[in-house]
N, C-alpha and C positions, 0 to 999 in steps of 0.2 A: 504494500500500500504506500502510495504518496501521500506527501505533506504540504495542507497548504495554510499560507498565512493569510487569514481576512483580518484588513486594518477597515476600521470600522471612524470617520470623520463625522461629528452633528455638524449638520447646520445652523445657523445663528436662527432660523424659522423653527429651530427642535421643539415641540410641544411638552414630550415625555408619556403622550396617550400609549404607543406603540411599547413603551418597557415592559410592562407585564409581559406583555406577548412574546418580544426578543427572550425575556427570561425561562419563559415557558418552551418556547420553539429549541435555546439550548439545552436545556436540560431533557428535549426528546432527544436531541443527538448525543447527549452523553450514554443515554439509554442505550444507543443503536449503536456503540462505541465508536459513531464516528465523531464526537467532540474529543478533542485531546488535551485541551485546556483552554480556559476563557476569561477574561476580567476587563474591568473597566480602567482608562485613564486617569492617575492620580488629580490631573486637573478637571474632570469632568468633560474632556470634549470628545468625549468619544470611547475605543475600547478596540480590543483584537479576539480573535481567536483561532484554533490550531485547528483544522479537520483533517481529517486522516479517510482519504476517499482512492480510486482505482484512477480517476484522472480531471484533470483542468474544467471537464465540460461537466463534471457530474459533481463537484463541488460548487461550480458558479448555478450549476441551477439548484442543489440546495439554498446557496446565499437568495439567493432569487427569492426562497420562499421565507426567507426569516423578514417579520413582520417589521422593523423599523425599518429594512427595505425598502419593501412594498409601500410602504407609507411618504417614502422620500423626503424623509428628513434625515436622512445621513447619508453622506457619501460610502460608498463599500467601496474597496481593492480588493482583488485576489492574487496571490502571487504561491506558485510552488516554490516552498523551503525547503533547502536542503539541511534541516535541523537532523543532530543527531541527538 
């Protein structure tokens, strides 16, 4: 399995409606062990996390479906880490 890193940027429009949801949605991928670890930025502008998926297209359409997404109040990145 590959590793990828979702950097997770608010927008200065960020509401906050959508965080239950982000929090719920990762903790189903912890479940499905594709979350590998998750937190938020010490200054509140945002947050990352590790997915551990088969490849590029099948981690960005998870990111796809995590709800602060969808909602478009944060920017997402996805980039494959080569974290050991």
């Amino acid at each position: 399995m590959k590793k990828f890193l979702v950097v997770i940027e608010r927008k200065p429009t960020f509401t906050g409606k959508t965080l239950q949801g982000h929090r719920e949605f990762l903790q189903e991928l912890r479940n499905c062990e594709l979350l590998v670890k998750a937190g938020g930025f010490e200054d509140q502008s945002g947050g990352a996390y590790i997915l551990q998926t088969s490849s590029l297209e099948e981690a960005r359409n998870i990111v796809d479906k995590d709800p602060m997404n969808q909602e478009n109040e944060s920017v997402y990145k996805v980039k494959e880490w080569n974290v050991m």
